[in-house]
N, C-alpha and C positions, 0 to 999 in steps of 0.2 A: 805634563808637557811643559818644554820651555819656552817663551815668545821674546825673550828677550837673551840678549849672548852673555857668556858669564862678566863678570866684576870685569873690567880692564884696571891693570895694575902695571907698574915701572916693570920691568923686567927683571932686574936686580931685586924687588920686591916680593915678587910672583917666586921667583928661586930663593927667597929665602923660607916663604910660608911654604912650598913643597919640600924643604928639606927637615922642616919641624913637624911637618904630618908623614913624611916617607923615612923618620928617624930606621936607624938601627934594631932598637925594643919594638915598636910597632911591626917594622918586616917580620921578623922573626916571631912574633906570633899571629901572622900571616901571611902573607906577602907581598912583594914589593907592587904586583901589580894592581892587588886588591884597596892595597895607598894610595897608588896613583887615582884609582876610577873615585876612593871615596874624596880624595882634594881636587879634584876636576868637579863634581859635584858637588862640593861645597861650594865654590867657584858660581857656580851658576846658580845656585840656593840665594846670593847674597843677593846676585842684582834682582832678583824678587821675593814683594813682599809676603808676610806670613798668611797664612788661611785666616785667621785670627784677629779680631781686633778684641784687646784683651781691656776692660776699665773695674777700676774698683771701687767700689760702694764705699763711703764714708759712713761707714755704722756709729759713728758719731752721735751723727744728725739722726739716722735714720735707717731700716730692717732692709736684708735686702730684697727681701721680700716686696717692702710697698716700692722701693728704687726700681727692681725690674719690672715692675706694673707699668712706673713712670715711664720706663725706657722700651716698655712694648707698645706703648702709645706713640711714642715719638718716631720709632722706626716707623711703624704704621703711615703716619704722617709723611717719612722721610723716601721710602721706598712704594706704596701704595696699597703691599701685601703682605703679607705675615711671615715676619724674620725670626729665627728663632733664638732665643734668648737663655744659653745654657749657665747655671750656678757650680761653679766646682768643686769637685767634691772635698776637695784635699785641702783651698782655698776660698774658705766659704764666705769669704770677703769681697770673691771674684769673680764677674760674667763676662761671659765669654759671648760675641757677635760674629759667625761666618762671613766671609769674604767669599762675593759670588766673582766667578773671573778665573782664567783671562778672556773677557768677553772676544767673538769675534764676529766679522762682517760689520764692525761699524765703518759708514761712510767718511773717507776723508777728504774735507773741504778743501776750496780754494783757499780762502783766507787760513793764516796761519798765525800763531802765536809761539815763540819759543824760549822756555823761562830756563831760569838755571838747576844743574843737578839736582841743590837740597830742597826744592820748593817742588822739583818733579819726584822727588821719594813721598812730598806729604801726598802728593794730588793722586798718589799711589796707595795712599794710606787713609782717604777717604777726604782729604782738605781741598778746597776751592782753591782758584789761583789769587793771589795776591798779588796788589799793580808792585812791590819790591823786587817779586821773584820774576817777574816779565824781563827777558831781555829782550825780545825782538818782537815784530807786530807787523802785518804786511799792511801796504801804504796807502788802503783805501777805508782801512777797517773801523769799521763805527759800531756805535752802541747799539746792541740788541743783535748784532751780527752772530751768525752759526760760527765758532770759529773750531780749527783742529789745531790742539795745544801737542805741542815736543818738549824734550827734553833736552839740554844740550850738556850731554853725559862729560862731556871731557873740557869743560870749561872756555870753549874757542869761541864763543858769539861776542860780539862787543854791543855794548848796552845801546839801544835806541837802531838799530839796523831795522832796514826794512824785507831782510829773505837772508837766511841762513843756508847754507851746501853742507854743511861740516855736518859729522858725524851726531844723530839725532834718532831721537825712540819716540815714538808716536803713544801718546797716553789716553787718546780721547778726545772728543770733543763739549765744546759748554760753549755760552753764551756772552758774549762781551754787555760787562755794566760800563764799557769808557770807551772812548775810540782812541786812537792812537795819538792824537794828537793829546786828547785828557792825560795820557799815560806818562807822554816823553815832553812834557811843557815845562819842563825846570825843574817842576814844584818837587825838592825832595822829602818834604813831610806827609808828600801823597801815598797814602795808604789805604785798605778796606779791598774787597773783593774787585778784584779788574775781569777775570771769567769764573762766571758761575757753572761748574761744572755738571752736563747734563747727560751724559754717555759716558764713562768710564772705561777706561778698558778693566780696572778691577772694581766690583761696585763693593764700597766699603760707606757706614754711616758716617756723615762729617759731624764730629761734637762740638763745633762751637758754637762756646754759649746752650749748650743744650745739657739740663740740670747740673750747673754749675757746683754747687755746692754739694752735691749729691755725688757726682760721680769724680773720679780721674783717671785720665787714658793713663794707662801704664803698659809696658810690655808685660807679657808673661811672669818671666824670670827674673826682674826688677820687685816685680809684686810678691814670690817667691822669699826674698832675701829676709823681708822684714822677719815674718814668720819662722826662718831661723835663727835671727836674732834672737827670737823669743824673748821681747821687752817684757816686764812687771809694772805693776802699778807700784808708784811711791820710788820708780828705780832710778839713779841719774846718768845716764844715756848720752855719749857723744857723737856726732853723725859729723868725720871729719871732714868731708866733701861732699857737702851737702846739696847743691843746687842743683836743678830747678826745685826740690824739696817735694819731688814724689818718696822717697822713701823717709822723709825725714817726717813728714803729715803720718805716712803709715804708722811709723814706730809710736809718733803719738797718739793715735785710733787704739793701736792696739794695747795699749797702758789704762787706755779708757780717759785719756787726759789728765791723770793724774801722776806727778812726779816730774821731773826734770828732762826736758829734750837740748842738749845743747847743740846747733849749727853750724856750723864755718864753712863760708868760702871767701877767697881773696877777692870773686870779681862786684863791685859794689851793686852793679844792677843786679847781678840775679841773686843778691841777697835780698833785695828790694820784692823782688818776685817773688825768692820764697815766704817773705812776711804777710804778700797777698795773700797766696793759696792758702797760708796758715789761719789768716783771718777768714778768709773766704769759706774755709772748710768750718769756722767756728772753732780753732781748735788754742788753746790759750796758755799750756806747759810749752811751749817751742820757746826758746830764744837763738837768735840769728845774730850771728856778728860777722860784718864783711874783713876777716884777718887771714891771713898766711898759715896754713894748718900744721906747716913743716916747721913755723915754730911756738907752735901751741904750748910747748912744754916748757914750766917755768924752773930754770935752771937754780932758783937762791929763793930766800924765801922771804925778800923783801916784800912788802902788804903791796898790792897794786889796787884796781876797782874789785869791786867784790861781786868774783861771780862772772867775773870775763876775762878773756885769753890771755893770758898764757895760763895756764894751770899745776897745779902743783901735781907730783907724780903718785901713781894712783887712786887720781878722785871720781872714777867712774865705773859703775856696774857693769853697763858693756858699750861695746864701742863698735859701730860698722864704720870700715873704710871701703867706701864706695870707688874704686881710687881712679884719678886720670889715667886712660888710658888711648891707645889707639885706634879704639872703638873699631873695629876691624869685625864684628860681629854684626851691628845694623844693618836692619835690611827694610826697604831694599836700597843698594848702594851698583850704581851700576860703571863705575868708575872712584879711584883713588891714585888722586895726580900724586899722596906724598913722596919722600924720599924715599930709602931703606936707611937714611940718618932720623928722620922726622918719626918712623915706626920704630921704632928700637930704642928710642930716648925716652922713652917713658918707667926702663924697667930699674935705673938708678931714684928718681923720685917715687917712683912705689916705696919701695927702702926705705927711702927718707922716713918716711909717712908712715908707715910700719914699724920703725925704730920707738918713733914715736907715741904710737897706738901699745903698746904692747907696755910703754911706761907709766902710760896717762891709765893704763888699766886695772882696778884691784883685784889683790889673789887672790885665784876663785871668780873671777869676773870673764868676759866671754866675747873674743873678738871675732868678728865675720869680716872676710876680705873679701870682694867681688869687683867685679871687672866687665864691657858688655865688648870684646875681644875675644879670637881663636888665638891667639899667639901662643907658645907653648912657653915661653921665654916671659911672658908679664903673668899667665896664668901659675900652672905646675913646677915651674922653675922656683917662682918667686918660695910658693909650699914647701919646697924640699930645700930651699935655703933660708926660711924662717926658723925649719925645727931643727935644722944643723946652729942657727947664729941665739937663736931663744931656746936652753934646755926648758924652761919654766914652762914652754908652749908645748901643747895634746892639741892633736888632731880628734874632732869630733866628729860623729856620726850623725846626719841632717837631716830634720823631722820639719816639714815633708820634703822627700828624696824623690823629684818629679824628674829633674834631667839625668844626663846617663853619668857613670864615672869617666872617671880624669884618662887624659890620653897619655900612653906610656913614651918616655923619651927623655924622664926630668930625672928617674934613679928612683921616683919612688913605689914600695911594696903594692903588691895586688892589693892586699888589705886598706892600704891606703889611699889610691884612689879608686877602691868602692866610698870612703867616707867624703871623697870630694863629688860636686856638682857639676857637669860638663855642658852645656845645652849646644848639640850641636842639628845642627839643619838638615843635614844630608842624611839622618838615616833614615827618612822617610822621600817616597819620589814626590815630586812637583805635583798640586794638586790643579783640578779642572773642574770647580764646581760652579753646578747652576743653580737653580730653585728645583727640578727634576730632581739630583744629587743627595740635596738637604735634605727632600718629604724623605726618603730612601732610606737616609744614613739612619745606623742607632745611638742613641746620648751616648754608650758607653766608646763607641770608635770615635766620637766626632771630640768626645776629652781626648782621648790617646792621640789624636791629632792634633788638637793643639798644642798638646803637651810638647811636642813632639818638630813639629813646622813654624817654630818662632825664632828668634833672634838667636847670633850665637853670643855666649854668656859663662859667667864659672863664677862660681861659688865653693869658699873653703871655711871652713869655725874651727876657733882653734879657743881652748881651756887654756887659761892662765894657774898653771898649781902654786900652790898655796907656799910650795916649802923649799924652790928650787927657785936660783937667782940666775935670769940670761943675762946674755952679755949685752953690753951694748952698743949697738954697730957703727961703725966708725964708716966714713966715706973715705 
């Protein structure tokens, strides 16, 4: 069931993602109406979130074995009753947490709160509210008050108002730690919990701070990527868009710490964050540098620092490009104010970046491309104009192959997108679980479920050969 209305999207927007899932190749190995009902679907997949809260154990530090001990203790603590705590089978670095919801009959108060979109997707996703994400507070409200928190899906509240009209999604109610005045009193270095969330409409565990070093909330499919990476120990690894450095920690876990992780991203802070979680996880092969990754590649081979950006061409074993993209797959997203100019500008900078990865690569070495987007145009496009612009580049076939293959519309073979990764939402309906549900369900449906009811996402590997020279891509 759905409780909330699909994604709200530009209209020039909305008609461009239906014309890249009602393509021509797609009708015609089905029909046109059978597109329509599956992108209407996807539609309302997005603005909610997945059954799924997906973290992954840093076997670093520690088994996952004694980690999901730790984190059936916590739930325990966090819920009152026994949550159940699945290991994946395919992913045995991965547990999995059910999501009970979408609750209903809870009461909505007087007192109101109403914070902004991305702060109502965490409080969707199991996160407290933050006094940041508060935009509005009705004008009597104090500390310890019951209050009923919104969402304000399309951006229209203005910061510190006292009652909102405008279009709003009810998420639950919690407890105020401030009163309104605490909230809207200047201070903008005010931060920390502003409502502690007590009724949920999805009840999901909140991790913060809860076995820090132990676990990391990852999506699914994000956890997925490293794993076909398939790093080595001793191997030297570039992760070219790297932040927040959940896959760039993974790649190092899974080397065992040993060998080379290199990092980049341009934006300085969340290079900064990714050197925490690096330290925090314990993990000491990472290096991070806050540089430009489109121009990583050192043209001349005058000596610079040693061991930092720009690089000479083919000095790395393998390479993920995690790439910017339109993120057009998060969920839950219940509105996207961009352009159809702001969506569609990201598939010249893949390129870039790509040009790039595929130089910085040795023969024989192994690049993975991903993206947490449906676009057919940043995904299976990009694939079928790599192996036309790179002869040197093979498409590989991906161990483990948890999402579905590639959606047709880009020119490329059946064969070929079986070897690609799709993770798409809608082939399974909206779920309705309670604690009833859970006792019910068996381990083996409730992996196929997750596998299944997560973000949308795509993953492609491609073999660099050893004896064929691509070209390389001119803008």
């Amino acid at each position: 069931m759905h409780i909330f209305p699909k994604i709200s999207l530009r209209p020039e927007v909305e008609n461009y993602l239906r014309e890249s899932f009602v393509n021509k190749e797609v009708v015609s190995a089905s029909s046109k109406e059978a597109a329509e009902r599956k992108f209407e679907a996807l539609l309302i997949h997005l603005s909610h979130p997945p059954s799924f809260t997906t973290v992954r154990v840093n076997t670093h530090l520690a088994s996952v074995q004694y980690v999901r001990g730790l984190l059936l203790e916590e739930l325990q603590k966090f819920s009152g009753f026994s949550i159940p705590v699945l290991q994946h089978p395919a992913l045995p670095d991965v547990l999995l947490i059910p999501v009970t919801g979408p609750r209903e009959n809870i009461e909505k108060r007087q007192c109101e709160v109403v914070v902004g979109a991305q702060c109502g997707s965490a409080v969707l996703r199991g996160a407290h509210v933050y006094v940041p994400g508060i935009m509005a507070a009705s004008k009597f409200m104090k500390a310890g008050d019951i209050i009923s928190v919104y969402s304000d899906i399309k951006g229209k509240c203005k910061k510190g108002a006292k009652e909102f009209d405008g279009t709003k999604v009810f998420l639950g109610n919690g407890i105020s730690e401030l009163s309104r005045k605490d909230i809207f009193n200047g201070l903008p270095d005010l931060k920390g919990i502003g409502i502690r969330m007590t009724e949920p409409i999805y009840l999901s565990p909140s991790f913060d701070n809860v076995l820090p070093s132990y676990l990391f909330l990852q999506n699914l499919p994000s956890a997925v990527v490293a794993h076909v990476l398939n790093p080595q120990p001793g191997e030297k690894i570039l992760d070219l868009c790297a932040a927040p450095g959940g896959k760039t920690t993974h790649i190092a876990t899974l080397m065992q710490d040993q060998g080379e992780v290199i990092a980049l991203d341009k934006i300085l802070p969340k290079v900064e964050k990714l050197k925490q979680n690096a330290s925090l996880l314990g993990l000491h092969s990472i290096r991070a540098f806050c540089f430009d990754a489109t121009k990583a590649l050192k043209c001349d081979m005058i000596d610079g620092t040693e061991g930092a950006p720009p690089f000479l061409p083919e000095s790395f074993d393998r390479i993920l490009l995690d790439a910017p993209c339109s993120g057009m797959g998060q969920r839950p997203n219940m509105a996207c104010t961009w352009t159809l100019k702001e969506v569609t500008s990201y598939q010249p900078l893949q390129r870039k970046l790509f040009n790039v990865a595929v130089q910085l690569l040795k023969p024989g070495g192994v690049l993975v491309y991903s993206t947490c987007t449906i676009t057919l145009a940043e995904n299976e496009e990009q694939v079928a104009w790599a192996l036309r612009t790179f002869p040197c580049l093979q498409l590989q076939p991906q161990e483990p192959q948890i999402g579905g293959e590639g959606m047709m519309g880009a020119g490329l073979s059946l064969e070929q997108l079986k070897q690609l990764q799709r993770f798409d939402p809608s082939v399974v309906p909206l779920q309705n679980m309670d604690t009833d549900s859970l006792g019910d369900a068996g381990r083996e449906d409730m992996i196929w479920l997750a596998n299944k009811d997560c973000i949308g996402f795509f993953i492609a590997k491609f073999l660099k050969c050893k004896n064929t020279e691509g070209r390389v891509f001119q803008k």
